[in-house]
C-alpha positions in Angstrom: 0.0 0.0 0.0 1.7 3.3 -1.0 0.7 6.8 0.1 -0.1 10.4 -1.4 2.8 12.4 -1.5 1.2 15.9 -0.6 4.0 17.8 -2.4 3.3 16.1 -6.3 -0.4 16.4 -6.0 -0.2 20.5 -5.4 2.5 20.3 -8.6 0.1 18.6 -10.5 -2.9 20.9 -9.6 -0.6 24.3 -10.9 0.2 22.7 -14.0 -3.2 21.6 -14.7 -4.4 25.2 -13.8 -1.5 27.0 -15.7 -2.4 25.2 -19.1 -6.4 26.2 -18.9 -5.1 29.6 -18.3 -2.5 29.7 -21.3 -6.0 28.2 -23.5 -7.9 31.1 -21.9 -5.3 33.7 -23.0 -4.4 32.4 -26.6 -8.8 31.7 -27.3 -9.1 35.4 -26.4 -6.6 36.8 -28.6 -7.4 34.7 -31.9 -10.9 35.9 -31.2 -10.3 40.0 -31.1 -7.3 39.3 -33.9 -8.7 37.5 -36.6 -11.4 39.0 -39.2 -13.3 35.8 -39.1 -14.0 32.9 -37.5 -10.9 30.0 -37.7 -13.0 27.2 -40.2 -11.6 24.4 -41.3 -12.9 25.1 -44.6 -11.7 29.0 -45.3 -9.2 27.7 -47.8 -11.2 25.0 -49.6 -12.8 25.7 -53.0 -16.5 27.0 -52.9 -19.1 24.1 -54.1 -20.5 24.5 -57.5 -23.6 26.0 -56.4 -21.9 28.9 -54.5 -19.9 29.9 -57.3 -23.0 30.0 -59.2 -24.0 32.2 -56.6 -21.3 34.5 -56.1 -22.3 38.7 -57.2 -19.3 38.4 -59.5 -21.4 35.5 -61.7 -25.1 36.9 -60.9 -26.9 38.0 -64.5 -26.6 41.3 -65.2 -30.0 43.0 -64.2 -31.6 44.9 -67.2 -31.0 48.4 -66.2 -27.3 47.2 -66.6 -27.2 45.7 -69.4 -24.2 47.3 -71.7 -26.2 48.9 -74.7 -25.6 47.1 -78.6 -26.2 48.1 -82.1 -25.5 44.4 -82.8 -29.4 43.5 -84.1 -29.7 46.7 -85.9 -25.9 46.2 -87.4 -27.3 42.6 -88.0 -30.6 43.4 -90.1 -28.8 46.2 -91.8 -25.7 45.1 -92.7 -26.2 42.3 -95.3 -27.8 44.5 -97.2 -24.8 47.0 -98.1 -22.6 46.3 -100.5 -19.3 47.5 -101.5 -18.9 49.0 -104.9 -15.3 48.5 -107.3 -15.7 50.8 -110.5 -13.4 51.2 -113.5 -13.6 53.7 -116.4 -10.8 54.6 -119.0 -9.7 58.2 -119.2 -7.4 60.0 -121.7 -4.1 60.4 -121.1 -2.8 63.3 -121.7 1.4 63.4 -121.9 2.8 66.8 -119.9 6.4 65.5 -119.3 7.4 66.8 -122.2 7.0 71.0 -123.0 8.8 71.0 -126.0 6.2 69.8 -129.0 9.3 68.4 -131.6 11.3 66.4 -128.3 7.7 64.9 -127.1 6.9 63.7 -131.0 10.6 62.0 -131.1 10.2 60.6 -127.9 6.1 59.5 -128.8 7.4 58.2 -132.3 10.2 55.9 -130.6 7.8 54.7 -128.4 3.9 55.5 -128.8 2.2 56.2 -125.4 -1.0 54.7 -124.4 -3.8 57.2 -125.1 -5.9 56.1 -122.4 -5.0 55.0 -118.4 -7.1 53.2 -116.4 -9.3 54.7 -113.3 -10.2 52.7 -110.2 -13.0 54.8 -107.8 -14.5 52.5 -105.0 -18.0 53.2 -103.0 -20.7 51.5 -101.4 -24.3 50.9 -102.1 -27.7 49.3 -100.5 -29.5 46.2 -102.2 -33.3 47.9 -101.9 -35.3 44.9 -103.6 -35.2 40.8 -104.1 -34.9 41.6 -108.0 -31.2 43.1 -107.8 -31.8 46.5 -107.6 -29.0 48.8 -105.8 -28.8 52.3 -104.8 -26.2 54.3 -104.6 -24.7 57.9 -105.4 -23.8 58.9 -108.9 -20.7 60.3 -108.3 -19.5 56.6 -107.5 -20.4 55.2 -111.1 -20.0 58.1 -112.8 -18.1 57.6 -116.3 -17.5 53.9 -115.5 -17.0 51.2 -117.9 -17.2 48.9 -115.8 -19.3 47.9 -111.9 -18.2 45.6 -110.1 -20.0 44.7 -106.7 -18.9 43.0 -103.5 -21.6 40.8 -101.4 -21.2 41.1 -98.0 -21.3 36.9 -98.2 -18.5 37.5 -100.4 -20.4 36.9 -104.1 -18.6 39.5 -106.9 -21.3 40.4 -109.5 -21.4 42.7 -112.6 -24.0 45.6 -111.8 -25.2 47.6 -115.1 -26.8 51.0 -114.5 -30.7 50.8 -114.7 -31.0 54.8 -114.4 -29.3 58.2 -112.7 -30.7 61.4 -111.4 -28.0 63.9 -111.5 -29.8 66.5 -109.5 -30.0 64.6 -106.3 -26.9 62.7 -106.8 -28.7 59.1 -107.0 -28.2 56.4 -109.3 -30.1 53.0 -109.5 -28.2 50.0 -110.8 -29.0 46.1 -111.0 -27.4 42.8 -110.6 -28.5 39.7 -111.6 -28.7 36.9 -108.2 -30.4 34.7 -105.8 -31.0 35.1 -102.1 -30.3 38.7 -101.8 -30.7 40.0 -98.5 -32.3 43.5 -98.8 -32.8 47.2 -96.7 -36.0 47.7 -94.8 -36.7 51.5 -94.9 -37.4 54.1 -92.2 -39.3 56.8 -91.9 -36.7 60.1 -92.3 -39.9 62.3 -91.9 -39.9 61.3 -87.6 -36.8 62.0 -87.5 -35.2 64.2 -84.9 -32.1 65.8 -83.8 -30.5 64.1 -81.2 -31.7 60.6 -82.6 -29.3 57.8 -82.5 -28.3 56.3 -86.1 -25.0 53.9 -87.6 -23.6 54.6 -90.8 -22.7 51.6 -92.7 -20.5 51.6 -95.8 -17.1 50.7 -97.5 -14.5 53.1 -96.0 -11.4 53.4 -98.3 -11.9 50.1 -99.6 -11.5 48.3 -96.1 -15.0 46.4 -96.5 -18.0 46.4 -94.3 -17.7 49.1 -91.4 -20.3 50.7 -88.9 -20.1 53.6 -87.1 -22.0 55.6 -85.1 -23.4 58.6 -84.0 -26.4 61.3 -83.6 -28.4 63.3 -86.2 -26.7 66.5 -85.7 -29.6 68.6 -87.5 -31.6 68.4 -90.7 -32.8 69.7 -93.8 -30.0 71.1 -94.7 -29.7 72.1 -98.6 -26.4 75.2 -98.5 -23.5 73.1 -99.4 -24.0 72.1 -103.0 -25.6 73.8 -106.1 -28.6 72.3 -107.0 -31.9 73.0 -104.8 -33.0 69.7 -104.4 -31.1 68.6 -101.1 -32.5 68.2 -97.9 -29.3 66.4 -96.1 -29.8 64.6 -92.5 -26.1 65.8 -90.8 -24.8 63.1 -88.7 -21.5 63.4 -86.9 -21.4 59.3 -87.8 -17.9 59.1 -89.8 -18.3 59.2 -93.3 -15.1 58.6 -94.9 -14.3 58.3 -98.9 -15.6 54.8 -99.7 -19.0 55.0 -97.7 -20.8 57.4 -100.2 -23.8 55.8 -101.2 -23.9 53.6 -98.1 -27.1 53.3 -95.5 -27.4 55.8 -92.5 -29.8 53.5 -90.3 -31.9 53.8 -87.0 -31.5 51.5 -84.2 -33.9 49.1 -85.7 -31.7 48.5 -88.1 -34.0 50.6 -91.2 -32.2 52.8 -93.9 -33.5 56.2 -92.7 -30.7 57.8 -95.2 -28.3 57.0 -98.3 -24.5 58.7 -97.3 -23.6 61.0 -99.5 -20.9 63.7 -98.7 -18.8 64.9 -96.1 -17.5 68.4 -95.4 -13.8 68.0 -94.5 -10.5 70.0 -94.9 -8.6 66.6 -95.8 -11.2 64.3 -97.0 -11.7 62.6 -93.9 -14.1 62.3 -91.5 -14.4 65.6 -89.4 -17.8 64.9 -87.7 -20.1 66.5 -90.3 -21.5 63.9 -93.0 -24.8 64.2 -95.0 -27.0 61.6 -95.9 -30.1 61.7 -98.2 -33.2 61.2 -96.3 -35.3 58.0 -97.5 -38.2 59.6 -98.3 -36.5 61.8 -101.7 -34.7 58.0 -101.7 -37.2 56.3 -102.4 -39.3 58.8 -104.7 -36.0 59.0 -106.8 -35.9 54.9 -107.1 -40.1 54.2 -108.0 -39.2 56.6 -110.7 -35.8 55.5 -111.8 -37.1 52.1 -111.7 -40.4 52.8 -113.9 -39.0 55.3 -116.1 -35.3 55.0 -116.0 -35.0 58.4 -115.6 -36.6 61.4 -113.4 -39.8 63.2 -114.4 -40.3 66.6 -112.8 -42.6 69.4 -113.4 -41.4 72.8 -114.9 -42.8 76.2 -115.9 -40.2 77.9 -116.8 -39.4 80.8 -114.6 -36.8 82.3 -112.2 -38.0 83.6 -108.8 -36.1 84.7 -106.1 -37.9 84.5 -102.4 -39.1 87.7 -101.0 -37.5 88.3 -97.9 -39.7 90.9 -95.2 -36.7 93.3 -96.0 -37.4 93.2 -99.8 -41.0 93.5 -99.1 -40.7 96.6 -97.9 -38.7 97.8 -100.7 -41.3 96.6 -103.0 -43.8 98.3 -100.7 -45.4 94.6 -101.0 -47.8 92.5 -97.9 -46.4 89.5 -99.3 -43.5 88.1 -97.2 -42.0 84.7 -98.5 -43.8 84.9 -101.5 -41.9 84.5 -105.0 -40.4 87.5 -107.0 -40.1 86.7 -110.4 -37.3 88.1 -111.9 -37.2 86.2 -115.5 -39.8 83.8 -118.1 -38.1 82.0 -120.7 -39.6 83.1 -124.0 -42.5 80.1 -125.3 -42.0 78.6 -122.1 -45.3 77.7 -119.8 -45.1 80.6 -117.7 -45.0 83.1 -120.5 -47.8 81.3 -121.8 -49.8 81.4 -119.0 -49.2 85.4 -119.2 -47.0 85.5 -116.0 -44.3 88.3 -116.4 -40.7 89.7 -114.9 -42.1 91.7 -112.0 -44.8 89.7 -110.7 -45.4 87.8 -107.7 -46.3 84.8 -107.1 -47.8 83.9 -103.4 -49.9 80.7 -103.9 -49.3 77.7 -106.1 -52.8 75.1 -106.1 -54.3 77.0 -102.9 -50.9 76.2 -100.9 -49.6 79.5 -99.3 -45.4 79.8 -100.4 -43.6 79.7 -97.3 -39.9 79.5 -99.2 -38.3 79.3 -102.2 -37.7 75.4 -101.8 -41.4 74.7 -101.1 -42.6 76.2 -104.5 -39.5 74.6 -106.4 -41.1 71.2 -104.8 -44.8 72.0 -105.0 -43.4 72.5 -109.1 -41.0 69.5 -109.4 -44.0 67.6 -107.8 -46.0 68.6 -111.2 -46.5 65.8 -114.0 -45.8 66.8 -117.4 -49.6 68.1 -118.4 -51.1 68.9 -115.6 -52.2 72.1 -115.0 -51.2 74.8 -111.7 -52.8 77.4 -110.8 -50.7 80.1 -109.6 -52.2 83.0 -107.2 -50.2 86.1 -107.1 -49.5 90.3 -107.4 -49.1 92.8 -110.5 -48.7 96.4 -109.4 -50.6 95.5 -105.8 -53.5 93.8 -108.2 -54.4 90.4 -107.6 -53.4 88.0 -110.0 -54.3 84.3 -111.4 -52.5 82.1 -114.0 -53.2 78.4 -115.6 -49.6 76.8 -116.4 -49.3 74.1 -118.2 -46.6 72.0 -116.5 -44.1 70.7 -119.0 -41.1 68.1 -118.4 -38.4 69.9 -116.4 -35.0 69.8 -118.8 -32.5 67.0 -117.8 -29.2 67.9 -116.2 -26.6 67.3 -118.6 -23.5 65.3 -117.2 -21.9 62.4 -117.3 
């Protein structure tokens, strides 16, 4: 039989008591040191189902959802093609100023009298028959139209017809399965309203680019009366003339046309034509071949409230006539230099491009009747309407 020794037991007592302590004191400082709890599993991988989970993975909510042109660019895009033309054009050889050393040098060795010129462009397939719009400027004086599918198809185009005085022409190819343009409405459109160009910049192929309608119906940056541009600040860079200028649903509200730049790039200020004259220009083109206006053979200048009151006149944007071509409808009809002209068919002149539409709008035949002034006398005329003379050009 053995016996306690008093002096282990109280060792073994401090010990025991000096360990729970030490546990006490390390517990307390993990606790108020660590961001989180210690758990076995804070460096294993996440389940499946949590990573599903996760905010980083979550699908984006609508209201932040990053905005695309992609459907539009989509609907539209197939639609454009890229144009290649060719034309021969005389050669003419400067080198030489001396007359007898050029006809030694010509006689040795006769130069070619005529180079060949490459011009490139775009254009928009507007029906399932082959026809394709585009501006004049790119075919003009070409021998030969060659056009690029957007599924990569090269076909001859020959022209079908040209209107000179809006810049349009119409040609044709020949091919199944063509994907064509749906058209807009240009006459909703507003400033501010998002559209993509579309079009064949310096020959690279198929491009879009974007931007706002920067204002409309402008018609001071080329000769003839008959433009009424959209201005987008969309690039449109040699190459895309005759490409589509569409809305976000993807519908030709515009043909591009021109750009006003220093260098011939794009400097934020391109012109398109709007769809309505578009498509007027084509039904005609396509019927005729050509475009049939009205004409009666005048020249008017708009009376301005400041040249009303030099003509001690009421009339304010009303016509001044200021010439008749002899035999022409108008001289006909009895109107004469000095008269004006305030109403054409009941509609009250507002500007000088309203009556040059209201006549352009005129078939050959029909008859206008024209309200106006002689001498503060009231005034009215029956014109005959006769075929408005073509443009010449090439």
């Amino acid at each position: 039989m053995t016996s306690k020794n008093p002096s282990s037991q109280l060792f073994f007592l401090l010990s025991a008591a000096a360990g729970f302590l030490i546990a006490l004191i390390l517990y307390y400082l993990l606790q108020n040191n660590t961001d989180e709890p210690i758990s076995a599993t804070n460096n294993l991988p996440l389940p499946q189902e949590e990573v599903s989970r996760s905010p980083a993975n979550q699908p984006r909510a609508k209201s932040t959802q990053i905005i695309s042109f992609a459907p539009a660019v989509n609907r539209a895009a197939p639609a454009v093609v890229n144009i290649f033309t060719r034309k021969r054009v005389k050669h003419e050889n400067t080198l030489y100023n001396n007359a007898t050393l050029r006809a030694l040098i010509e006689k040795r060795s006769p130069p070619s009298q005529y180079r060949e010129e490459n011009n490139l462009g775009s254009g928009v397939i507007v029906s399932s028959q082959g026809h394709i719009l585009t501006n004049n400027h790119v075919i003009s004086g070409a021998q030969d139209i060659e056009v690029l599918l957007k599924d990569g198809r090269y076909l001859q185009a020959s022209i079908v017809g040209r209107d000179l005085e809006t810049d349009l022409a119409l040609l044709k190819v020949s091919a199944a399965k063509l994907s064509t343009i749906q058209f807009g409405d240009s006459s909703n459109l507003q400033v501010g309203d998002i559209v993509l160009a579309i079009g064949n910049p310096f020959g690279l192929g198929n491009t879009v680019t974007s931007g706002i309608i920067s204002a409309l119906n402008r018609s001071q940056f080329r000769a003839n009366s008959f433009d009424n541009f959209i201005q987008t600040d969309a690039a449109i860079n040699p190459g895309n003339s005759g490409g589509a200028l569409v809305n976000t649903q993807g519908e030709m509200i515009g043909l591009n046309t021109i750009n006003i730049s220093n260098s011939g790039g794009s400097q934020g200020i391109g012109f398109a034509i709007p769809s309505s004259l578009v498509r007027e220009i084509m039904y005609q083109l396509i019927t005729y071949g050509e475009v049939r206006r009205g004409w009666i053979g005048i020249e008017a200048k708009e009376i301005s409230p400041m040249l009303a009151q030099q003509l001690n006149s009421e009339s304010s944007h009303a016509l001044l006539i200021i010439g008749v071509l002899q035999n022409g409808p108008s001289q006909k009809a009895g109107i004469n230099a000095g008269d004006i002209i305030t109403h054409i068919n009941n509609i009250k002149i507002s500007s000088a491009k309203m009556a040059l539409d209201l006549i352009t709008n005129l078939r050959p035949g029909e008859v206008a009747i024209l309200r106006g002034m002689r001498r503060n006398q009231s005034l009215q005329f029956k014109v005959i309407a006769e075929e408005r003379p073509q443009m010449s050009g090439s």
